[in-house]
C-alpha positions as CSV (number, residue, x, y, z in Angstrom):
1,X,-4.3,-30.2,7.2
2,X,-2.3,-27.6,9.6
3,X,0.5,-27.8,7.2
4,X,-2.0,-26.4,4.0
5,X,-3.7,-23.5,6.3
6,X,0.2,-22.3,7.6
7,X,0.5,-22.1,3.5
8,X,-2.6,-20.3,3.0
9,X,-1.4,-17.9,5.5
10,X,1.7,-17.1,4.2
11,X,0.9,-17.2,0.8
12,X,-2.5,-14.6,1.7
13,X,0.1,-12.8,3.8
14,X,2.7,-12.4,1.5
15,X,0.0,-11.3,-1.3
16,X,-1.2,-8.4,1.0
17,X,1.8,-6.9,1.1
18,X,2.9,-6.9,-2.6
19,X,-0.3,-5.6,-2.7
20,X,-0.3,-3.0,-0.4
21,X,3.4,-2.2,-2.0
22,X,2.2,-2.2,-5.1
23,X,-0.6,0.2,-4.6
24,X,1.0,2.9,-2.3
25,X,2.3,5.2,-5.4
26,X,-1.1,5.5,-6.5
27,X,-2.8,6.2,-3.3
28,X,0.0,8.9,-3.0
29,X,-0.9,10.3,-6.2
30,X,-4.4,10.7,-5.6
31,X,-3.7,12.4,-2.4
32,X,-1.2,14.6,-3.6
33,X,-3.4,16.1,-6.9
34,X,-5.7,17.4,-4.2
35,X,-3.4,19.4,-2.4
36,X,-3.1,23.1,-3.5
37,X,0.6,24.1,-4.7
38,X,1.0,26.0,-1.4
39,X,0.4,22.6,0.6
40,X,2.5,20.7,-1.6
41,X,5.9,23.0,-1.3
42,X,5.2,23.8,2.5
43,X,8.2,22.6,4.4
44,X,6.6,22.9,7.5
């Protein structure tokens, strides 16, 4: 029984992150197209 839930856990664990991964360019690209030009080529 403990051995099935450690498993779960990693399996769930290791699923959250590939999804997390694989998400992270989109979430960038949504917050980047509603940035004005000036925001998006400041340097500071």
């Amino acid at each position: 029984m403990k051995n099935k839930s450690m498993e779960a856990l990693a399996r769930n664990s290791i699923l959250i992150l590939w999804a997390i991964f694989a998400l992270f360019p989109l979430v960038w690209m949504v917050i980047i197209s509603f940035k004005s030009d000036a925001q998006m080529f400041n340097t500071t």
